[in-house]
KOLLUMSE-541512 format. One line per field, with one value per atom (N, C-alpha, C): residue number from 0; residue in one letter; chain; atom name; z, x, y. Coordinates in steps of 0.001 Angstrom, whole numbers. Each point is the difference from the previous one (the first is absolute). Layout:
BEGIN
nr	[NUM	...] $
rest	[A	...] $
kette	[A	...] $
atom	[CA	...] $
pz	[Z	...] $
px	[X	...] $
py	[Y	...] $
# end
This chain:
BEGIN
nr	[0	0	0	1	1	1	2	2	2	3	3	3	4	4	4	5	5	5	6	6	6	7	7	7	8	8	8	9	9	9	10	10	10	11	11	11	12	12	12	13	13	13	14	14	14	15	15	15	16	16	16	17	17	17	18	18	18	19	19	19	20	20	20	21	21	21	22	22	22	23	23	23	24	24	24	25	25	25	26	26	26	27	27	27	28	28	28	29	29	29	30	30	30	31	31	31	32	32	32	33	33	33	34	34	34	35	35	35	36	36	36	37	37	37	38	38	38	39	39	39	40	40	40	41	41	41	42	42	42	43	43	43	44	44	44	45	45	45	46	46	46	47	47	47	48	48	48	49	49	49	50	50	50	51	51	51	52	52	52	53	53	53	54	54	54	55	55	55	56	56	56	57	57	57	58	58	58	59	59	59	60	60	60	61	61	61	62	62	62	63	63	63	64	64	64	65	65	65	66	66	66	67	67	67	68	68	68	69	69	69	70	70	70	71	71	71	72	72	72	73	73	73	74	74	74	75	75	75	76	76	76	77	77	77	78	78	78	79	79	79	80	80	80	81	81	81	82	82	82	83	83	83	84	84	84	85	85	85	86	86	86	87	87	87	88	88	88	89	89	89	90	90	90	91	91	91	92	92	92	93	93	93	94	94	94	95	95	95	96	96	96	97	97	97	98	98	98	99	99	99	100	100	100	101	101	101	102	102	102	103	103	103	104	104	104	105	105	105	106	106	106	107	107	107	108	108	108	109	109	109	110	110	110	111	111	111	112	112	112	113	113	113	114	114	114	115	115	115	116	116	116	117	117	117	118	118	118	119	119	119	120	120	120	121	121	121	122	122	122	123	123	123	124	124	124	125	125	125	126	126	126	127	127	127	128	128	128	129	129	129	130	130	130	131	131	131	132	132	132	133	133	133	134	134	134	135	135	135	136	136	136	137	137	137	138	138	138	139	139	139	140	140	140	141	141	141	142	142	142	143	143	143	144	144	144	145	145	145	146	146	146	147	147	147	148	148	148	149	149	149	150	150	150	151	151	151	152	152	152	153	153	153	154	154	154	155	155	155	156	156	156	157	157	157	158	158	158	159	159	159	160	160	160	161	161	161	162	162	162	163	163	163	164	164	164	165	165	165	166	166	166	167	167	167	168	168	168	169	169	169	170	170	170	171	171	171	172	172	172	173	173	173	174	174	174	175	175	175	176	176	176	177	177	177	178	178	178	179	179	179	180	180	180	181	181	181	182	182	182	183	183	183] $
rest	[X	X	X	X	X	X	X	X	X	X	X	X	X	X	X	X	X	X	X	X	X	X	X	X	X	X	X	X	X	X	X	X	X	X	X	X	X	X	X	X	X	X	X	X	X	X	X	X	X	X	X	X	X	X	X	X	X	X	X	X	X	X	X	X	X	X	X	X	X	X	X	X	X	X	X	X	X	X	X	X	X	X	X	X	X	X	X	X	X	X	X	X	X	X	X	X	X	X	X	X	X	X	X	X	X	X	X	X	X	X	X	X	X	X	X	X	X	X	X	X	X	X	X	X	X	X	X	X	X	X	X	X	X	X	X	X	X	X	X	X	X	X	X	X	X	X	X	X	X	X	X	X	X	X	X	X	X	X	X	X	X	X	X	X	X	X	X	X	X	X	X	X	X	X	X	X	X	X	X	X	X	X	X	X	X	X	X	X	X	X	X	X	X	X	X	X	X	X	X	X	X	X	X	X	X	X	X	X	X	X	X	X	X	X	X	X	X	X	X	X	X	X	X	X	X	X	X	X	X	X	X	X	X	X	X	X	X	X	X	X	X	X	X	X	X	X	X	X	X	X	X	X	X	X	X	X	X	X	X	X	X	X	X	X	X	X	X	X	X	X	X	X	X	X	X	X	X	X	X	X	X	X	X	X	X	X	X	X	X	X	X	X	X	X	X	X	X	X	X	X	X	X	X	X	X	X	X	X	X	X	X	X	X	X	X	X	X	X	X	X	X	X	X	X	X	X	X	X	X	X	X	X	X	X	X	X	X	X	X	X	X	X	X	X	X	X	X	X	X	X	X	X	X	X	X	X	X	X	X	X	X	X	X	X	X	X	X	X	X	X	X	X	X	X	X	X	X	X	X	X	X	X	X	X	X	X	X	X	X	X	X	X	X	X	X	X	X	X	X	X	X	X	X	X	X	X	X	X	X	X	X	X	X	X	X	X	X	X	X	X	X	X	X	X	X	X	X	X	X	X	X	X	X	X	X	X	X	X	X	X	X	X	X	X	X	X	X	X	X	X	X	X	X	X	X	X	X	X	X	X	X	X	X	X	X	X	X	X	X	X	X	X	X	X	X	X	X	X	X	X	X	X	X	X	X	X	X	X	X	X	X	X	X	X	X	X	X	X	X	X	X	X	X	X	X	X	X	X	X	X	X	X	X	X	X	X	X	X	X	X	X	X	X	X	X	X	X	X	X	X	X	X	X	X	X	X	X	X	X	X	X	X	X	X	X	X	X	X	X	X	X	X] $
kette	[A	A	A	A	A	A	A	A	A	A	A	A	A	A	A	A	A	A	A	A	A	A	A	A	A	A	A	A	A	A	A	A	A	A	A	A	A	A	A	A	A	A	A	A	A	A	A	A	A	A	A	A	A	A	A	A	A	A	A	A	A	A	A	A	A	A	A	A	A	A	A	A	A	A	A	A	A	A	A	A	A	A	A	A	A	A	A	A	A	A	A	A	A	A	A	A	A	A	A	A	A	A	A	A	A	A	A	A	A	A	A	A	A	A	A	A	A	A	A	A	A	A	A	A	A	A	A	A	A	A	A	A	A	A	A	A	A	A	A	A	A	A	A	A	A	A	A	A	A	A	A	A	A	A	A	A	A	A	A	A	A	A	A	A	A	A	A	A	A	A	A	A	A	A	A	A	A	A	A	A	A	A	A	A	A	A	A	A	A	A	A	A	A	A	A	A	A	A	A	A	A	A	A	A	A	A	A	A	A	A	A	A	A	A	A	A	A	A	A	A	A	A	A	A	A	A	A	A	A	A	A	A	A	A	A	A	A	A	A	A	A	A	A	A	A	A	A	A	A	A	A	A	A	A	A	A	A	A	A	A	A	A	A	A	A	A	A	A	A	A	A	A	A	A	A	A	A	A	A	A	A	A	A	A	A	A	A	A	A	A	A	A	A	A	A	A	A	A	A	A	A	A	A	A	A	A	A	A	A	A	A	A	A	A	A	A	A	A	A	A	A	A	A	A	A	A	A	A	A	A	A	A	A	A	A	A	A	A	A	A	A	A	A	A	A	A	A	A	A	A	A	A	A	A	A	A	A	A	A	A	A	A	A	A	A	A	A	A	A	A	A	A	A	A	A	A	A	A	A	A	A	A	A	A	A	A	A	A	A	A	A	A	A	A	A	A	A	A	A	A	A	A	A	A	A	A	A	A	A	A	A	A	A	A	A	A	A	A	A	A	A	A	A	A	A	A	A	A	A	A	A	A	A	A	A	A	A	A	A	A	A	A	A	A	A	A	A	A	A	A	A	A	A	A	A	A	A	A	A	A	A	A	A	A	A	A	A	A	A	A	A	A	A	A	A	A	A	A	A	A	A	A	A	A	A	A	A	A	A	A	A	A	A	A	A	A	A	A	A	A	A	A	A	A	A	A	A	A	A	A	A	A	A	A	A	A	A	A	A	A	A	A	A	A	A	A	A	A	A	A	A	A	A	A	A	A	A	A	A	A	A	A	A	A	A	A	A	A	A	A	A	A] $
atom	[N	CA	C	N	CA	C	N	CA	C	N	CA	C	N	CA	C	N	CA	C	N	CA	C	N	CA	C	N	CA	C	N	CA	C	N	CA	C	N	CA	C	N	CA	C	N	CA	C	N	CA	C	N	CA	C	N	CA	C	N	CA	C	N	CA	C	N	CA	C	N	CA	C	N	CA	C	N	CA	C	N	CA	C	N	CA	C	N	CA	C	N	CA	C	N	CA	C	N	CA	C	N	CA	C	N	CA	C	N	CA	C	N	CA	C	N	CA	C	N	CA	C	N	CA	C	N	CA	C	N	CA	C	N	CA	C	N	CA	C	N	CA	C	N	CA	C	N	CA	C	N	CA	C	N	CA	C	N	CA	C	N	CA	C	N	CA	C	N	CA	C	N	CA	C	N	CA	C	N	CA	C	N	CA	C	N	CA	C	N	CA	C	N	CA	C	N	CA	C	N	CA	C	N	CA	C	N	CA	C	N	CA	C	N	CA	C	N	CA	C	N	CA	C	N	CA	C	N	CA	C	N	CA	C	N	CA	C	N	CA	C	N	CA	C	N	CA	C	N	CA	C	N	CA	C	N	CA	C	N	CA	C	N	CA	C	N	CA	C	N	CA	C	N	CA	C	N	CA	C	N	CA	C	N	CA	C	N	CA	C	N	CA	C	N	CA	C	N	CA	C	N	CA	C	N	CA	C	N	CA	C	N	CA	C	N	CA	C	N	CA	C	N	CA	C	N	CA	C	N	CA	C	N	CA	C	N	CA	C	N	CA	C	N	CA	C	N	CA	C	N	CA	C	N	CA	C	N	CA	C	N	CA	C	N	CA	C	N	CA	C	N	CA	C	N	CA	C	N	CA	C	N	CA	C	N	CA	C	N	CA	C	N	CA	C	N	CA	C	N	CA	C	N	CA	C	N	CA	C	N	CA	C	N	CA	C	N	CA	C	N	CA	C	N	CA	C	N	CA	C	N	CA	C	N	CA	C	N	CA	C	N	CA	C	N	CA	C	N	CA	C	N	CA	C	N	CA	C	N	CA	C	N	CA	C	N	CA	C	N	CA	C	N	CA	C	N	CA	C	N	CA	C	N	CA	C	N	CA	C	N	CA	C	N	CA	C	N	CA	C	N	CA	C	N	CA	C	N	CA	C	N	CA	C	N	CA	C	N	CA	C	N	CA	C	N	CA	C	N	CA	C	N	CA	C	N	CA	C	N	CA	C	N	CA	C	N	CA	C	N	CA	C	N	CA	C	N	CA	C	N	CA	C	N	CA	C	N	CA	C	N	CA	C	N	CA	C	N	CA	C	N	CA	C	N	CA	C	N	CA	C	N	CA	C	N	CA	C	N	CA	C	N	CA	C	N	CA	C	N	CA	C	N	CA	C	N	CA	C	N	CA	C	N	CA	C	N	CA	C	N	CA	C	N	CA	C	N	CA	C	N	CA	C] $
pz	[26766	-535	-1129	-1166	-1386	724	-1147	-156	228	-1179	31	1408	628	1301	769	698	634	-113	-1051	-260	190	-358	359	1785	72	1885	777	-601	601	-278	-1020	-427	328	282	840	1430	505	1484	75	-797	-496	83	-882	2	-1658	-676	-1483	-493	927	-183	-915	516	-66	-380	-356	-238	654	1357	1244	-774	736	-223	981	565	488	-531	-797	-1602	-1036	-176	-922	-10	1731	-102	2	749	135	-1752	-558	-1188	-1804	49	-1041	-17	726	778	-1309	-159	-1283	-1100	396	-1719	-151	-1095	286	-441	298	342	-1271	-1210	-1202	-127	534	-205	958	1446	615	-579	-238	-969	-837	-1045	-1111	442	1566	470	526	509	465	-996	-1302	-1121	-752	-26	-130	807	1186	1034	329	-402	391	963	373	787	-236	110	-522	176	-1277	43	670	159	518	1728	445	996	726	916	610	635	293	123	666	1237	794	-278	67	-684	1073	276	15	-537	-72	-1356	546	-524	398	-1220	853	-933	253	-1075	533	-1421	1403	-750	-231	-1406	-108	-356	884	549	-415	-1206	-442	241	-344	-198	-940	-1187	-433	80	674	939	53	724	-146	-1000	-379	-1574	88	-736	223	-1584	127	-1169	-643	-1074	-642	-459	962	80	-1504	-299	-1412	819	695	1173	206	507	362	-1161	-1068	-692	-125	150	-396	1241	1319	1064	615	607	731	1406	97	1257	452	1506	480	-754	-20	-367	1350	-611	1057	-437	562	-550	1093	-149	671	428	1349	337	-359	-323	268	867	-236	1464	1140	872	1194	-438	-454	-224	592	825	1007	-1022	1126	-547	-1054	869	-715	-1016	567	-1418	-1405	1	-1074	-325	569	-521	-734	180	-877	-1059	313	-1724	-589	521	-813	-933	757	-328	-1313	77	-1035	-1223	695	-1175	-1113	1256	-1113	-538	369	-108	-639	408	-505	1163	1079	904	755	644	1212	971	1003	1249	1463	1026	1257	696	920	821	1196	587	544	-321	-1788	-549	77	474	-93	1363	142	1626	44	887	211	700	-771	566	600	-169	511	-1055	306	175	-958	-1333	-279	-98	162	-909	-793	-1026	-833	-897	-786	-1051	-925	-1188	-1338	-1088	-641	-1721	-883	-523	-1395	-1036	-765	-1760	-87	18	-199	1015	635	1548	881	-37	883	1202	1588	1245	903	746	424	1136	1094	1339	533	33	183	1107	668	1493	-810	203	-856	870	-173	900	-896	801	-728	288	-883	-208	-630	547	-1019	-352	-1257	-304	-705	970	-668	-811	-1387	-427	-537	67	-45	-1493	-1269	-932	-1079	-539	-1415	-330	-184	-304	-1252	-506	-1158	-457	-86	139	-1398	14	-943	891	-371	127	-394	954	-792	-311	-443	-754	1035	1076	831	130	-889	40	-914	-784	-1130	44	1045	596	811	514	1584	-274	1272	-322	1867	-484	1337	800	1250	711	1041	284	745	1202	-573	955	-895	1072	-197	-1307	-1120	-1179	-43	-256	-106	-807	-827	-671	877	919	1474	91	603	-54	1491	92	857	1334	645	858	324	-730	3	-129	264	217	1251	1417	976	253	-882	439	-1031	-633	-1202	894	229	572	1788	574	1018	-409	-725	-831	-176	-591	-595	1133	769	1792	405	54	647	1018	126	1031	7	-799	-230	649	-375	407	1045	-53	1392	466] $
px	[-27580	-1232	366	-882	489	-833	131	-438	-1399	-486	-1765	-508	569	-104	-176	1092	251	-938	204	-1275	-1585	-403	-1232	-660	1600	-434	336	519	45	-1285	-332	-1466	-1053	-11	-1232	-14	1397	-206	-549	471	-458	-1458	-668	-1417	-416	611	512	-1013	647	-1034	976	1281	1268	1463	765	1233	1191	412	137	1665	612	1276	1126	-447	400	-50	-1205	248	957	-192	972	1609	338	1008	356	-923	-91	301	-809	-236	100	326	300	1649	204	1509	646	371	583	-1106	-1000	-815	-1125	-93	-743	-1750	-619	-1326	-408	569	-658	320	1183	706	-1299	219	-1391	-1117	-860	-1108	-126	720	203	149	1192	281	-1813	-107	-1642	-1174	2	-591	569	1023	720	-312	-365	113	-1505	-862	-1519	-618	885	-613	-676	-936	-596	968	809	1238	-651	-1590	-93	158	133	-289	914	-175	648	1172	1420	1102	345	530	813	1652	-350	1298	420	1425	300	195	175	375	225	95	460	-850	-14	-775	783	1	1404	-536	-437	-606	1702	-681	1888	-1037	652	-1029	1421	-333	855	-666	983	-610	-1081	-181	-887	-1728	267	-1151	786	-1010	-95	193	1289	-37	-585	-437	-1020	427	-190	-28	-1290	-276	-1362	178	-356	293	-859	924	-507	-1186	1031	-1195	-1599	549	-1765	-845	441	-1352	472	1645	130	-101	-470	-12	1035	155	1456	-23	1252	459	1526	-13	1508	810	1447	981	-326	1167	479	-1071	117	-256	521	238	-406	1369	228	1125	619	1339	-113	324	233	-417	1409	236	944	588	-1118	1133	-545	446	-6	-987	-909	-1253	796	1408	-88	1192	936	668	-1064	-1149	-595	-895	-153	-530	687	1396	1169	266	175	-258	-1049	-1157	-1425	302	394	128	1441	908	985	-563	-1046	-171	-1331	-838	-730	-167	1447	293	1613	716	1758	482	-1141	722	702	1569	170	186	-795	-115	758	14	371	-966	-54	-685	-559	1163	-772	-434	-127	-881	-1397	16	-1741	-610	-1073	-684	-864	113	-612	-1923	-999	-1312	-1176	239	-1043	87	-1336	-613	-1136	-142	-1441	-433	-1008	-370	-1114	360	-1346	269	-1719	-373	479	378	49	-455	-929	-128	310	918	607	-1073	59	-1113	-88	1042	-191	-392	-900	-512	1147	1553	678	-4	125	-76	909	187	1545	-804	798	-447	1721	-410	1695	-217	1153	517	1038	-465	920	749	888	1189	-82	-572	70	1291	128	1351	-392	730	-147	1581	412	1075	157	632	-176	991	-36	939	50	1304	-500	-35	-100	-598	-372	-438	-546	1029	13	916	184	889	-70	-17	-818	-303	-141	165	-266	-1064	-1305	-773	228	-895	318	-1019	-687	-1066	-1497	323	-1043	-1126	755	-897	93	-1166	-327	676	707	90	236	73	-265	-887	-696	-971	669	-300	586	-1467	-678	-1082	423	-1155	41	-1219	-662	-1674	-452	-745	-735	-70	-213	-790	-436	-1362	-472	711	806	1077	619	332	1161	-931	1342	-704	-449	-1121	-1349	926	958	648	915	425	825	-237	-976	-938	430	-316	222	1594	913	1454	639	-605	-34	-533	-1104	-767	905	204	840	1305	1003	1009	-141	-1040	5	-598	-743	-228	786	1099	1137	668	-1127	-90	2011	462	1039	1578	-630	1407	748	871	1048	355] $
py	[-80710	560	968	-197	561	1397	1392	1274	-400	-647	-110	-858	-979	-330	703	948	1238	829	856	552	-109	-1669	-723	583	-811	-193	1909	729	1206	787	99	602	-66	-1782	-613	663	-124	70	2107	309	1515	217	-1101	15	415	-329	585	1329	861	1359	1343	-429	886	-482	308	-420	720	-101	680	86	1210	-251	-1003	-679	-1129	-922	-382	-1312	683	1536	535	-739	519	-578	-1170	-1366	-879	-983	476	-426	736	1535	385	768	-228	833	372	1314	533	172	-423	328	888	832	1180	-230	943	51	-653	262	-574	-1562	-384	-1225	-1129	705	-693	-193	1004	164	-1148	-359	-508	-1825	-318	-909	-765	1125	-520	-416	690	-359	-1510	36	-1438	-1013	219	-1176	-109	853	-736	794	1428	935	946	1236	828	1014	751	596	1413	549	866	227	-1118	-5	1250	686	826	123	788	-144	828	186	870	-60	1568	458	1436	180	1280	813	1381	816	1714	1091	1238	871	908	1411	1176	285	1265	1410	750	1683	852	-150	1316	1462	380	1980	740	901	1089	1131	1005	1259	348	-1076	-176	-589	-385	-1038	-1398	-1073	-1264	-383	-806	-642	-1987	262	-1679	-407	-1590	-642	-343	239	-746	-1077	-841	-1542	-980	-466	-900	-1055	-686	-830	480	978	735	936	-411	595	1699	-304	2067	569	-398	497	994	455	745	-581	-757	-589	612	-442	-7	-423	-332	-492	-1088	-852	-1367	-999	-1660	-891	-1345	-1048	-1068	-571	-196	5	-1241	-654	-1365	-727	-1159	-782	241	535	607	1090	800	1181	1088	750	1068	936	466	891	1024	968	1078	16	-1551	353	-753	-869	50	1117	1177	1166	1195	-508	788	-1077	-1339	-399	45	91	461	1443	757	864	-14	-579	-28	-485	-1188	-483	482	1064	573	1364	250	1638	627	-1471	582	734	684	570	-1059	739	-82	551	-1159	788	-827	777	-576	-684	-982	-360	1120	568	1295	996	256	763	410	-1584	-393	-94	771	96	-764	-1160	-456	389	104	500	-1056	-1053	-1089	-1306	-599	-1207	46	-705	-868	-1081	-490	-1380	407	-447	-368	-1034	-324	-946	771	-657	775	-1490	67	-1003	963	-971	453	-437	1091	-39	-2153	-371	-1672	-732	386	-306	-537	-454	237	679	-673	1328	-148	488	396	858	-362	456	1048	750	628	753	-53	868	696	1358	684	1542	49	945	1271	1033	1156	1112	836	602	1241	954	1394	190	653	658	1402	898	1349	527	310	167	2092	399	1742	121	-799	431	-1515	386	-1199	-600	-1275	-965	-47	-360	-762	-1244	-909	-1446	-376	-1656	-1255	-700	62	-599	-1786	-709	-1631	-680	-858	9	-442	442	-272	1576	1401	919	349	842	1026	969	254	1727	341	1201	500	1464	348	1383	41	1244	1121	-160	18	413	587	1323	1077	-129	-987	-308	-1188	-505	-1906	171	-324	-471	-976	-678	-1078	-1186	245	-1352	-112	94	-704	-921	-1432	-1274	263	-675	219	-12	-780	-664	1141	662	1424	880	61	1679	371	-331	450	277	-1093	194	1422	252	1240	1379	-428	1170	521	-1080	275	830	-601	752	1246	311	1281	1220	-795	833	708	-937	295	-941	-971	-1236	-445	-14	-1109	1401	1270	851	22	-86	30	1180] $
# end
């Protein structure tokens, strides 16, 4: 059975509502969210259709406040760091390459505290959607970094309390943070 076979008969039996990470692996093994996307537009599928994915959020809390990225993605927004794991790779060592890769920092795996659990929906501006179980993480560092941003943010802004530009989904994991919810 070719890819588009496979695929056919896994989706169906799915109920073609979702693109589970069990067809992921079944059928895109190694290829990233855009590569799918694009594979499905090629082959006669509606490339929006929805995609489960894993991924990590990781709050870096200085003495300065919360440093967040203003995500190009979201419209300038300020989000976590971290991003979409790939396919078998341990929750928290892909939240230290998230982090390498959108910061220059390095860090340890036991740097990072592990704080919980989300799911949510997210559509991207190109109606793209993506269903993600995502592994949250705090990292405290005792002063301001010095970073290379990579072209997934505008920036970073320090926050001290909610501001309404936090992406809607990270308000509560922001607002908890800054409680105190996450201290050891």
């Amino acid at each position: 059975m070719n890819m588009k076979e496979r695929f056919a008969h896994l989706f169906k039996a799915e109920g073609n509502s979702i693109i589970t990470e069990y067809i992921i692996h079944k059928c895109f093994d190694g290829m990233s969210f855009r590569d799918i996307r694009n594979w499905l537009e090629q082959n006669g599928y509606d490339r929006h259709t929805t995609i489960e994915l894993k991924s990590t959020e990781i709050l870096i809390i200085t003495p300065k406040g919360i440093m967040m990225q203003m995500r190009t993605a979201d419209q300038g927004k300020l989000g976590a760091f971290g991003g979409v794991l790939n396919d078998g790779e341990d929750q928290r060592d892909g939240a230290v390459r998230e982090i390498k890769e959108e910061t220059g920092l390095d860090v340890q795996p036991l740097d990072l505290q592990y704080v919980g659990y989300n799911q949510h929906e997210h559509v991207y501006t190109n109606g793209d959607k993506a269903l993600f179980h995502t592994y949250r993480y705090v990292l405290r560092l005792k002063e301001v970094p010095s970073m290379v941003l990579n072209e997934e943010a505008n920036g970073v802004e320090f926050v001290t309390s909610i501001v309404p530009n936090i992406i809607d989904h990270q308000q509560k994991f922001v607002g908890d943070a800054l409680s105190g919810e996450f201290d050891e």
